[in-house]
N, C-alpha and C positions, 0 to 999 in steps of 0.2 A: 703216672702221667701217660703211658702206655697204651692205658686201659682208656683211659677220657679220650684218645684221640681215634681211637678204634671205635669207641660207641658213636662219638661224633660223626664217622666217618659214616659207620653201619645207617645211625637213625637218619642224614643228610640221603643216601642212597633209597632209601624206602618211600622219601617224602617225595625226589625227585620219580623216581617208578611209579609211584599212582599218580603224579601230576600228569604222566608219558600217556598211563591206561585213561584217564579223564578224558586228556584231549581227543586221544583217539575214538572212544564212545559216542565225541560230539560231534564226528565226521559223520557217520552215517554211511547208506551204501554209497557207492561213486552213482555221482549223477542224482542223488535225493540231497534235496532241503528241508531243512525241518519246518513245520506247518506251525505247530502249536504244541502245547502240552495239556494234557486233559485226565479228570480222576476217575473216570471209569475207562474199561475196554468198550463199549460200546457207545461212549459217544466219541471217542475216535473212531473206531470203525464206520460207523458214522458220516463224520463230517468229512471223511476219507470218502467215502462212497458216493457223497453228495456233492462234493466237489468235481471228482470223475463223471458224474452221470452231465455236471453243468459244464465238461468240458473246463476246466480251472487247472487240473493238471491228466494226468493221460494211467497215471498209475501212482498205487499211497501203500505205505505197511504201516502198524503199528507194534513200537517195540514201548514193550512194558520195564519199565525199570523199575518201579516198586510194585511188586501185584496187590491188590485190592483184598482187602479183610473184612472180617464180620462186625467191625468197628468203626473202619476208617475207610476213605478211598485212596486208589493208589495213585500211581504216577507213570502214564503212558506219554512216547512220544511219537506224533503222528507225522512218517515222511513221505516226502511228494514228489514225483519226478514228470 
């Protein structure tokens, strides 16, 4: 009975710790919102650049959360401040 309450406890702990690092990822830097999400790096770089040059926002990064393969494309998130 010991054991069940210690796994519980353990796998309950884990589930709650990546729910913690999730939300934290979806903050971004202080002061950026997130634009959009896009499957290449370069059309966020992109529409990050083209957004700043039209004066839309004043400064953009894109952070890659899945990088891009010779299969598939990935998953960038493009932010704006």
């Amino acid at each position: 009975m010991k054991r069940i309450i210690t796994r519980t406890v353990l796998i309950a702990s884990v589930v709650l710790a990546g729910v913690g690092v999730g939300a934290a990822a979806e903050a971004g830097a202080p002061g950026y919102t997130r634009q959009g999400l896009y499957g290449w790096p370069d059309q966020c770089a992109g529409i990050g650049y083209s957004g700043q040059q039209n004066h839309q926002w004043t400064s953009y990064y894109c952070e890659t959360i899945t990088p891009t393969n010779w299969q598939a494309p990935g998953l960038y998130a493009l932010w704006v401040a």
